[in-house]
Every structure is written in structure tokens, then in C-alpha cells.
N, C-alpha and C positions, 0 to 999 in steps of 0.2 A: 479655663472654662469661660464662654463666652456669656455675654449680660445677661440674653434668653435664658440660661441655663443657670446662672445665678439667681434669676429672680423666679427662676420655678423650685430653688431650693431652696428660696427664701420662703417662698409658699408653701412647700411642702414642711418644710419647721414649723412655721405657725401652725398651720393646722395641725399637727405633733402636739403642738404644746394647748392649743386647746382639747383637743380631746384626752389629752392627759391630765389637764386642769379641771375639768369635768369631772372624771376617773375618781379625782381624787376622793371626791365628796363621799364621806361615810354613809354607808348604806345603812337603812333602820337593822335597828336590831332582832332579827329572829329567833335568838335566842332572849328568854327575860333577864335583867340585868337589877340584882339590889343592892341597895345602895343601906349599910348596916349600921349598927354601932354609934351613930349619932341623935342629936336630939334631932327631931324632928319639926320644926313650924309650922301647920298647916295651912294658919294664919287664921282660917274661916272656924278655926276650933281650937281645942285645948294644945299644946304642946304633948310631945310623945317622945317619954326618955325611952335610947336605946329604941330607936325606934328603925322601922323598915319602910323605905318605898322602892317599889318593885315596878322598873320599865321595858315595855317594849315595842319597837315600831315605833318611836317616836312619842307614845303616850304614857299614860302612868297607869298600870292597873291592878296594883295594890297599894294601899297605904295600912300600917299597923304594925307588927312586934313579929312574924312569923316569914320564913324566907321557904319559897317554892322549890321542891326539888329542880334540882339540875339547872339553876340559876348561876351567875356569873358574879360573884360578891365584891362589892368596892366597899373597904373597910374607913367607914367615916369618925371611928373611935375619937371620944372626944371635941370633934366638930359639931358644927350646927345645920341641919338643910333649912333653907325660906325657899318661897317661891321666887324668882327672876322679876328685880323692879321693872317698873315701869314706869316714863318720863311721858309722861299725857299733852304735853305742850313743849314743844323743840324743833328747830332746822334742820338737828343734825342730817348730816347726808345732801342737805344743801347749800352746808356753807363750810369754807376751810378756812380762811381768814378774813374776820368780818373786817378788817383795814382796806383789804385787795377785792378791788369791785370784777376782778378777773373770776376770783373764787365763790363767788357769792351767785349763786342762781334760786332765788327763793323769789325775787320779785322779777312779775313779769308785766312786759309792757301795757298799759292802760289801766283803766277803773274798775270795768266791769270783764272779770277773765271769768268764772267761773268754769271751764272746761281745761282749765290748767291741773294738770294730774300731778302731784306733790312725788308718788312711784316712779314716774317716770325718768323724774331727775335727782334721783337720787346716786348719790357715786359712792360706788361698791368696793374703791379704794379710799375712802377719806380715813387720815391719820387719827380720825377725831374719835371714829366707831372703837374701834381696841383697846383706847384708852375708857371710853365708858364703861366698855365690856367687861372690862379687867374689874372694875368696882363693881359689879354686879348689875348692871342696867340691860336687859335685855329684851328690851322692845321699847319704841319710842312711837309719839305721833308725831310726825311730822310734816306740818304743814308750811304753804303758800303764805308770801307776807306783802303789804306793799298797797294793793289796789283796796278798793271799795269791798268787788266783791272779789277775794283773790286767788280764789279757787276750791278746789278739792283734797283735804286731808288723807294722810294713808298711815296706818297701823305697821310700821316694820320692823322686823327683828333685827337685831348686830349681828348676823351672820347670811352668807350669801355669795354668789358671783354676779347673778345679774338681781335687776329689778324684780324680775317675779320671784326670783326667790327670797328676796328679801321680804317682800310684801308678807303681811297677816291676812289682814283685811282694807279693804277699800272698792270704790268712793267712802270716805269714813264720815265724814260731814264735810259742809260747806261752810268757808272761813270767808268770816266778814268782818271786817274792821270799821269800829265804830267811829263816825266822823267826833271830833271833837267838839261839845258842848259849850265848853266855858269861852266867854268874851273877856279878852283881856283888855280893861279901861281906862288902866293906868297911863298917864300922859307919856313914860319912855315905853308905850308899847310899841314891838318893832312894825307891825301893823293895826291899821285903823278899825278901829270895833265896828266900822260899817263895811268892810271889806273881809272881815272876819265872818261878821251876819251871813254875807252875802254868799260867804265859800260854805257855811256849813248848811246853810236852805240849802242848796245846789245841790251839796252830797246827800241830802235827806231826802230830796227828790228825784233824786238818780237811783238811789236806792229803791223808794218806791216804783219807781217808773219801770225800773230792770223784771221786777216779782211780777209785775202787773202784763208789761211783755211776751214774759216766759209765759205764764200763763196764759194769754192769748194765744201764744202758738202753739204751747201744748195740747188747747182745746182744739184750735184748725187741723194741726195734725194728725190727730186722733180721728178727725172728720171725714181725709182726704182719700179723695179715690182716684179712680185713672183719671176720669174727667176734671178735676178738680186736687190736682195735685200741690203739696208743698212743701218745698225745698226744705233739705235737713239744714236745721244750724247748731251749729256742735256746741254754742254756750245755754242756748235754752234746753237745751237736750241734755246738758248737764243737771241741769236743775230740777230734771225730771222727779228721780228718787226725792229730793228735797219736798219738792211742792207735793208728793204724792205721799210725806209721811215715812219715808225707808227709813230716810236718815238724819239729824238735827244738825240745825246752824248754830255754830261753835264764832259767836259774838267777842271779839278780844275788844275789853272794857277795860276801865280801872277806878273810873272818879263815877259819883252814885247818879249825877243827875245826866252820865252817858247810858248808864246801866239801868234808871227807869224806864228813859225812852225807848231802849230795846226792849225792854219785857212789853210796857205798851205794844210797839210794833210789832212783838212775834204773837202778838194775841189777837190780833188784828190780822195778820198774815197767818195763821192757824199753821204754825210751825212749831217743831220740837227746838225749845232753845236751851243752850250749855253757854256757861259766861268762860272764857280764862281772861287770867289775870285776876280781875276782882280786889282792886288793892281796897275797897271802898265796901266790899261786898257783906261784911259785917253790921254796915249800916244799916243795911237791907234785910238784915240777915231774917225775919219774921214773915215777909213779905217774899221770900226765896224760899221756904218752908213749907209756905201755904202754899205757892204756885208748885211748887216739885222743881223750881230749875236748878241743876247742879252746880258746880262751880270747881274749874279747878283754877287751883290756885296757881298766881306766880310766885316766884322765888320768895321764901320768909326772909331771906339774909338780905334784908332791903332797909332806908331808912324811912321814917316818917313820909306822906305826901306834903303835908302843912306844916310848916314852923311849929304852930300853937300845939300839933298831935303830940302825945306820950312819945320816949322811944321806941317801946315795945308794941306800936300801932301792929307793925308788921307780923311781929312774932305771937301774937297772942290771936291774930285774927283766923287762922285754922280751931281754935278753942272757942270762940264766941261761936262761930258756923255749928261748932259740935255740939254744943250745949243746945243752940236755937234750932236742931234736928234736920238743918241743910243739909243735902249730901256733897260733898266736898272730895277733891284728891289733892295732893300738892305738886306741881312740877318743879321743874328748875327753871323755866324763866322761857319766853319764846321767840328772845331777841337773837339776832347775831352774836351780841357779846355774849350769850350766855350757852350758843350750842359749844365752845372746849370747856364751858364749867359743868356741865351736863350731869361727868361724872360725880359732883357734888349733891344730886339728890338725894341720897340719905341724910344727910346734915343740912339742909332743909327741915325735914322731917323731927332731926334731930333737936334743932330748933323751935319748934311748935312745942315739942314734948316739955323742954326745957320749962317754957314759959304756960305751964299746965295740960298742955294734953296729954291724955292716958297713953302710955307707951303702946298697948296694942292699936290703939286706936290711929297713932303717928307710923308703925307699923302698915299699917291696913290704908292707910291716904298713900302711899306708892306702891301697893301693892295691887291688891283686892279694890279698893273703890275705882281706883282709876279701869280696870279693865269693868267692872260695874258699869262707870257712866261709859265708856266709849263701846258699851254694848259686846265685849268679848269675854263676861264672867264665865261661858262657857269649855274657852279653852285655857283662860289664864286668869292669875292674879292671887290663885293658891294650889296648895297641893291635894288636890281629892282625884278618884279614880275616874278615868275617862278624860283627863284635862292635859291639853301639853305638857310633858316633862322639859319644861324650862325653869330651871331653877338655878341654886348660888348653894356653896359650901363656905363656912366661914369660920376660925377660931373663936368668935365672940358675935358681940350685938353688933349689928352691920348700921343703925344709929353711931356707934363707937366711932369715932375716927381713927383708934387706935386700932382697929380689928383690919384683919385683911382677908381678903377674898381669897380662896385659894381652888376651888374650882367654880366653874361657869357650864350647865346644859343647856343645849338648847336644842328644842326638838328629839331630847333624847340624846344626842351629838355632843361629848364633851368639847368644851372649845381652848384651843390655844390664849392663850393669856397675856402672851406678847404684846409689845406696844411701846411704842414711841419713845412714852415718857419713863419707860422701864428699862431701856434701852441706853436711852441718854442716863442715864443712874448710875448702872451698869461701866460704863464708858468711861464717866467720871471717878467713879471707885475706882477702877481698876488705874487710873492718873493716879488717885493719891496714896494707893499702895505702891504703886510704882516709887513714889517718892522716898 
């Protein structure tokens, strides 16, 4: 066979094997499918022993104690159903080893990107997604990091071949990273408290100047006619939904006097604002209540910021927010080191509860609130009828570290459970029985 002829059977293979890859994707269910025999979570309500939720096409349209004729029964006897967590602040899908700057595409070049789409680079083979998935995490945010203003967030599921179908929802908000506040004065500072001043004026006015911008061509825009035309620019065109109220800037904060001057400025900028991180956000907590701004949280498994702070600063700070009537979620953390720990969000949560929050309540911060503030209580965050069937089976309390996940929906779509680290397990056992 000649090269020509090899390489149109190279062609012809791939194209075999995509549209076989495509194929494969389970089609909704037109038949209804219930799910028996277990307790049921709703989360938004009571618990329902021996309980029933009945899907199809994708959605859930029963929930209760009674199973539809001619239904299709998955016996969940003695398991648990929750709804599919949700991790409100993470890269995943951006980053695969935060060491290797080859893997890492979360920041992109310059200060101000706002039209940087978080979907678009998202990779739909990262080793990182199956391992989440397998603990039960089944939609994350995941945003843009790095610049001033760094872009636009996107709502995606763990399951997928391309970007769209990963996507939930998106533009989700616009991710802005708050310049740092504090002057360091001390004589071994690695730079001069006047060059410190001088970097965080600049980024305060950058910031302002960017809003003020867009806003100017948003209004030209909107103005122009044939005679009087002008040119699209794809970052203030970004900012469109923002400035117009669609969609809230999701401010990543942590120390209090970074996080006053944001509430300052989004109230001044007539903007919806969301804090993550919030290590500080406690302080506030009164002043976050009154205004309605949400917060989710970073990681609880964190230490003190200050020497002088309790240990438990970290761990008790989803309980202060609860009590002082913020609304709050908790993530796992929105750094690079923290998208392989990802799958550690229930023990997160696990941890707040620990150090006094209401178990439902530690429940309901990675479930139910988080889809709450990022505005998709619609299709997720519990199980009630008309909402995605993305959910989690489990032997026990999924706070438990001891519990495992033993099936994963999503979309209705039960998912493969495989993964990486199940893999390498697997691998290794099978070495020491060898032995």
C-alpha cells in the first residue's frame, strides 16, 4: 500500500472511531427508571426511608415511596441516595500538575482578559475528573486565575467528550482577583512598602479604569449606526452580562481589609458580588448578612492566617457565617495545589460540622447552597422533581471518610467509576498477593 493510500486509511480509522466515540454516549432514558429500596436525601427536606426516585430523559420526575408501572427498578436496598456534590471554586479541567507549567492553562496572558472562557479549555481527558467523580463530585466551577480581571467562570459537569458537553451553565461570573492590600513594613521585607503602595494603587486603578471602559463602549455600541460605527472588542463585550446585572463578580479575597474594599467597590460599581475564599470572611460576617453577599468558602483543612489566631480559625468559620445568617457554600480550595485534592470536599464539610455546624447544614454547603449562589438551584443541588438526575449512591454518610461511593448519575447516565487512583490500587494489590 502506497503512503496516499495509507494515509486515507489513517483517515478513514479516525473518523470510525469518532463517530463510534460519539455512539457511545447513552441515550436518555425513555423508559422511566427507579431507583428503590434506599434512604433517600433530598437534602431541601426530610430524609425518606425506603424511599423512591423515579427518572427519565435525563431529569427526575418522581420523588416519594411508590414506583410507576413499567418502570425499570435499580435496587438500592440498604444504601443511601444525596444529590451529586458540587465544588463552587476549582481548576479542575485546567490544570494536571500544578509543578508542570506545560499542564497548567488557567492563567492567561495579561491583567485585564475578561473574555477568557474557563469551557473552552477545559480538557475532557484530565486524569483528575474520575478521580473526583468516583467520591461523588459531580459538577464543579471552574474558573480562570492569574490576571486582575481573569476571566469568565463556567459551571461543568465530570462527564463529557467535548467542552459543550461538559458545560452546565456559562458565562457563570466574572473572576476577579483582588489586588493585595497589606504593606509589608518590616525591615527584611523582600520589597519596599513604597513599591508595594505604588503596585497595589496601579492594580486599584486598573481595575477601576477596565469597568469604566467597558462601560463606555458598551454605551457607544449600543449608540452605533452605519454612519457611526464601532468596532466589536471581545473583552468589553465580555463584560456585557456583568455590567448589565446577568451575572455576579466572584471577587477571590481572604484577608478582611481586601474584602472591605471589594464590597466598597461592587457598591459603587452596582454589581452582584460573591467573595471565595473568605479565610477572613467571619470577621465580616454582620456586614455580609446585611448586604446579602454570599461567600463561598476555601478549603476548612487549612491553618490559622496569623500566629496570634485559635487553631480552629479555619474550621469554625462556616459556623460563625451560619449563625450570623450569611449564606455560604464550602469548596475545596481554587488553587492549582488543590484541583487533585478536589475529591476531598466532603471532608471539608466534614470538618466544619466537626467543629459545630449542623450536620444538615455541612451537608447542604456542597450541595444545595453552592448550586443556590451560582444561580442553578433550578437544576441542581437536591433531589426534587423537574431538577437533574445527578446524583451519588453511598453505603453511609458521604461526610464519613470511611463511606464509599458506589454509584455516580449524571444527567440520568449512570457513570463508570474507574480512575487513576483505583487503578494504581488495584495494581498494587494484585503485587502483594502475588507475593
Amino acid at each position: 500500500m502506497n503512503h496516499a493510500h495509507q494515509n486515507q486509511a489513517r483517515c478513514l480509522a479516525m473518523t470510525l472511531l469518532l463517530c463510534l466515540a460519539v455512539s457511545t454516549d447513552a441515550p436518555a432514558q425513555e423508559h422511566p427508571v427507579a431507583l428503590v429500596g434506599g434512604t433517600v436525601h433530598t437534602v431541601s427536606g426530610a430524609p425518606i426511608e425506603d424511599g423512591v426516585v423515579v427518572i427519565q430523559r435525563g431529569k427526575i420526575i418522581a420523588v416519594g415511596t411508590s414506583v410507576p408501572e413499567g418502570a425499570r427498578r435499580v435496587d438500592l436496598s440498604g444504601r443511601h441516595l444525596y444529590p451529586g456534590l458540587m465544588d463552587a471554586d476549582s481548576v479542575l479541567g485546567l490544570v494536571e500538575i500544578g509543578a508542570v507549567r506545560a499542564t497548567r492553562d488557567m492563567v492567561e496572558v495579561g491583567e485585564i482578559t475578561p473574555n477568557v472562557r474557563a469551557e473552552h479549555a477545559v480538557n475532557p481527558d484530565s486524569t483528575l475528573l474520575p478521580v473526583a467523580l468516583a467520591n461523588g463530585i459531580t459538577t464543579v466551577r471552574t474558573a480562570p486565575r492569574g490576571g486582575l480581571i481573569a476571566g469568565l467562570s463556567a459551571l461543568i459537569q465530570l462527564h463529557g467528550w467535548t467542552w459543550e458537553q461538559f458545560t452546565v451553565s456559562a458565562p457563570l461570573a466574572l473572576q476577579v482577583e483582588w489586588p493585595n492590600m497589606l504593606i509589608d513594613r518590616r525591615p527584611q521585607a523582600r520589597t519596599k512598602p513604597e513599591k508595594q503602595e505604588k503596585r497595589r494603587d496601579k492594580r486599584l486603578r486598573n481595575l477601576k479604569e477596565a469597568f469604566a471602559t467597558a462601560r463606555a463602549y458598551l454605551k457607544a455600541r449600543d449608540a452605533a449606526s452605519a454612519d457611526h460605527p464601532v468596532h466589536v472588542d471581545a473583552r468589553w463585550e465580555a463584560m456585557r452580562p456583568v455590567l448589565e446585572g446577568d451575572i455576579p463578580v466572584i471577587v477571590d479575597a481572604d484577608e478582611i481589609t481586601a474584602m472591605e474594599a471589594a464590597m466598597d467597590w461592587a457598591e459603587k460599581e452596582g454589581v452582584r458580588l460573591i467573595f471565595s475564599g473568605g479565610a477572613d470572611a467571619w470577621r465580616l460576617a454582620d456586614k455580609l448578612a446585611e448586604r446579602d453577599i454570599p461567600v463561598i468558602l476555601g478549603s476548612t483543612l487549612s491553618l490559622p492566617r496569623r500566629p496570634w489566631e485559635p487553631y480552629d480559625t479555619a474550621y469554625k468559620n462556616p459556623l460563625r457565617l451560619h449563625e450570623a445568617g450569611v449564606r455560604f457554600c464550602i469548596s475545596g480550595g481554587g488553587s492549582s495545589f488543590m484541583a487533585s485534592n478536589s475529591r476531598n470536599l466532603p471532608y471539608n464539610a466534614a470538618m466544619a460540622e466537626s467543629f459545630g455546624l449542623p450536620h444538615q447544614e455541612a451537608i447542604r454547603s456542597i450541595t444545595l447552597y453552592p448550586a443556590q449562589i451560582l444561580g442553578v438551584q433550578d437544576r441542581l443541588g437536591s433531589l426534587e422533581v423537574g431538577k437533574d438526575a445527578t446524583m451519588m449512591v453511598t453505603d453511609g454518610d458521604p461526610l464519613d471518610i470511611r463511606t464509599q461511593v458506589l454509584q455516580v448519575w449524571i444527567g440520568g447516565e449512570q457513570m463508570d467509576l474507574s480512575n487513576r487512583h483505583r487503578d494504581l490500587y488495584e495494581r498494587y494489590k494484585q503485587r502483594l498477593e502475588g507475593r
